[in-house]
C-alpha positions in Angstrom: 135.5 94.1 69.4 133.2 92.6 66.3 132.7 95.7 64.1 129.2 93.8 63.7 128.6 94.3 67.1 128.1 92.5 70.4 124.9 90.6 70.8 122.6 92.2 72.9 119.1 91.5 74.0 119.6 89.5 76.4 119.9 92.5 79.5 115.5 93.0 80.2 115.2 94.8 83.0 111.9 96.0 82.4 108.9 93.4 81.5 106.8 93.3 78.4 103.8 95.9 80.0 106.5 97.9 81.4 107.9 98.8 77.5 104.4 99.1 76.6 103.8 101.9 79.1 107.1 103.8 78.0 106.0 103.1 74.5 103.1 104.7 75.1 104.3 107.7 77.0 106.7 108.1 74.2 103.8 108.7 71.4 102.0 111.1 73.6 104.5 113.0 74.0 105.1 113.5 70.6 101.4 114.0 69.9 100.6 116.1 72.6 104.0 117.9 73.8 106.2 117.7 70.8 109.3 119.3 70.7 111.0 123.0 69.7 113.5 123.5 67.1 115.5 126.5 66.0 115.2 129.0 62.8 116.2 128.6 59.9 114.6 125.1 58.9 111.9 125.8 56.8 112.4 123.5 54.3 112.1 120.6 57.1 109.6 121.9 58.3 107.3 122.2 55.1 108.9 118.5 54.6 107.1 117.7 57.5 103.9 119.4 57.4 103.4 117.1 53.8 103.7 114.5 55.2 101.3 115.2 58.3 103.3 116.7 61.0 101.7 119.8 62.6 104.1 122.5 62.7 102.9 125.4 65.1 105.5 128.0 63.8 104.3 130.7 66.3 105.4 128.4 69.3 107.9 127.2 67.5 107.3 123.1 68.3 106.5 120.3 66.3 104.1 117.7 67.0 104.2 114.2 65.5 100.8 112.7 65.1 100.5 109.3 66.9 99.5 107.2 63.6 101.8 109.1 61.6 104.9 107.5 63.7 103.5 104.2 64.1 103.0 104.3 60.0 106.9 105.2 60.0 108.3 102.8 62.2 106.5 99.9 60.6 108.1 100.7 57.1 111.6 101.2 58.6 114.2 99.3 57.4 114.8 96.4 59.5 119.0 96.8 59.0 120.7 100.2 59.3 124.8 100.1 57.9 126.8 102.8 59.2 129.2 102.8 56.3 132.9 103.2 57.4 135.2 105.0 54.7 137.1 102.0 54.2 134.2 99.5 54.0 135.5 96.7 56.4 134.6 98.7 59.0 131.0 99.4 58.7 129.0 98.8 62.2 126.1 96.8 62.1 122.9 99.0 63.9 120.5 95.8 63.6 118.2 94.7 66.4 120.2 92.9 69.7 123.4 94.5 68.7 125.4 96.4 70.6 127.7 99.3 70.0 129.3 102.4 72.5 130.3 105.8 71.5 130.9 108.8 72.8 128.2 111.6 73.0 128.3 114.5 70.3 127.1 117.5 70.7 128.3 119.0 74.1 128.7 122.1 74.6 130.6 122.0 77.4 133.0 119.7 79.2 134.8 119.2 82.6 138.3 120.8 82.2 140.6 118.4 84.1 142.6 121.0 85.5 140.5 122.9 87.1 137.5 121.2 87.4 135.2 123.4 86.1 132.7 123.0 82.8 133.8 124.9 80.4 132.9 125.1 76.4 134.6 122.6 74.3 138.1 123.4 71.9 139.5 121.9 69.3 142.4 120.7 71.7 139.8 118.5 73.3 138.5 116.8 70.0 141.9 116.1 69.7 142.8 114.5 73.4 139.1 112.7 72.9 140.0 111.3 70.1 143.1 110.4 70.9 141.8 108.8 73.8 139.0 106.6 72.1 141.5 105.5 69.0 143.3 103.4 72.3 139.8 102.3 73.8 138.8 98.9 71.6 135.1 98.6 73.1 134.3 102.1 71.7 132.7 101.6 68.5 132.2 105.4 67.2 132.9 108.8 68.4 131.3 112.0 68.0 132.3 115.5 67.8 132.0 117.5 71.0 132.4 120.2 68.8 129.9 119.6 65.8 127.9 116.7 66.8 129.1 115.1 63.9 129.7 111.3 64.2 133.3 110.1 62.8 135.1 106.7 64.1 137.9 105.7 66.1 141.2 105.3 63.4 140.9 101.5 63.8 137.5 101.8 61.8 138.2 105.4 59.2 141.8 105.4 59.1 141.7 108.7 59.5 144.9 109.3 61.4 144.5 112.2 63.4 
């Protein structure tokens, strides 16, 4: 697989209005409905009440004022490099390409043996991992455990 990606863009299954009207769900949703988030960020959150987020601390949800994300996304950087330790690995994020990892941050997972969710061990970090070091078309991999992102051993060299 191209570390750059594959191209993409080409799949549409939705039409121009279509995207529109997600698009526009999207911001009111983050106007009117926000989102909650857990103690102990209060340095985010005064972050983000500077810079025009309101912050309802009582409810404990965020809301993201409509102009305030259009502002944001317009001065986005058009190319986003996530840097590989090695630095011939680094995957290309740009617009129409294509990457797959795995999902972070699950708190459970289906135990093979007995089919059951159950929470996640550092055993299956290891067999996951182990798994997606064999699978070329998976670009990055994520800690069930932690969330955290870290790559195949093709890509960090890692070696675990």
């Amino acid at each position: 697989m191209d570390l750059k990606g594959l191209s993409g863009g080409q799949y549409r299954p939705l039409s121009e209005e279509q995207v529109k009207t997600i698009h526009e769900a999207s911001l009111s949703i983050l106007e009117k409905t926000g989102f909650t988030y857990e103690s102990g960020l209060d340095d985010t959150l005064t972050m983000l009440e500077k810079a025009g987020v309101t912050v309802d601390r009582d409810q404990s949800r965020i809301f993201f004022p409509r102009n305030l994300v259009i502002e944001q996304a317009a001065i986005a950087p058009e190319q986003v490099i996530m840097y590989s330790r090695d630095g011939k690995n680094d995957l290309d994020l740009t617009k129409h390409r294509v990457h797959l990892g795995t999902g972070g941050a699950a708190i459970k997972i289906l135990d093979l043996e007995t089919g059951e969710a159950r929470s996640t061990t550092l055993q299956d970090l290891y067999q996951v991992t182990r798994l997606v070091d064999q699978l070329n078309n998976i670009s990055t991999e994520q800690h069930p455990l932690s969330g955290k992102a870290v790559y195949p051993d093709r890509y960090s060299k890692r070696g675990l």
